[in-house]
N, C-alpha and C positions, 0 to 999 in steps of 0.2 A: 888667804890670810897668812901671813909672816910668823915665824917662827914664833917672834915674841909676842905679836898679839893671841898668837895659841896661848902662851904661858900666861901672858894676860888675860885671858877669858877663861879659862883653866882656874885662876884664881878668885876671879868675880863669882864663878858656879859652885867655887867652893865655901867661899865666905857669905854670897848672898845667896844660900841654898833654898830657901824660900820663892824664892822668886825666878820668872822667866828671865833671862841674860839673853838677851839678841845677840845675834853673828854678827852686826856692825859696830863696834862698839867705841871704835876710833872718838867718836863727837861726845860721851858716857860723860856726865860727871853729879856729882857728889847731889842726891835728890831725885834723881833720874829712875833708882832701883827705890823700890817702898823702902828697902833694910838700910840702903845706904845713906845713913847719916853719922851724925863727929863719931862715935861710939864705932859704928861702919867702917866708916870710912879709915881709922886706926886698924881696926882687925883686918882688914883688906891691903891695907900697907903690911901690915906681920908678915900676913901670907906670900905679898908681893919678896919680901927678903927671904923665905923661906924657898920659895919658889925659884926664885934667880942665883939664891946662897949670895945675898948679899946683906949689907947692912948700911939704912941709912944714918945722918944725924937726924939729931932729935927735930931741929927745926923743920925739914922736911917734911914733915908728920904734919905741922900747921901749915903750909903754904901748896903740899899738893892734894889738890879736892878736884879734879881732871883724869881723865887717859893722857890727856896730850902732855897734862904736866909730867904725868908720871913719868911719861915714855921719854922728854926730855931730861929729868935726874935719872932714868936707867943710864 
């Protein structure tokens, strides 16, 4: 697993504390975890800029509902 999918799965265990996170999580998106839904899927993005000390635009927030997307706007 790559750095950043650590940071990444690091953040999904932190946001979807409820539930089991698989180690593969490359294919993951938005419906896949029980928690993660729109509501979800926003606190997951938080943590993702919290985590990386980054900061998205706003639009971001509606258009990545993926890993894959994510990992291309990282």
């Amino acid at each position: 697993m790559s750095k950043v999918d650590k940071k990444i799965h690091q953040a999904l265990k932190k946001t979807f504390n409820k539930s089991k996170i698989p180690n593969k999580i490359s294919n993951l998106k938005i419906g896949d975890i029980k928690e993660w839904d729109s509501l979800g899927n926003f606190n997951f993005l938080l943590e993702i800029e919290r985590v990386f000390n980054c900061r998205f635009e706003s639009k971001i927030f509606n258009e990545v509902k993926s890993i894959k997307e994510l990992k291309k706007k990282l």
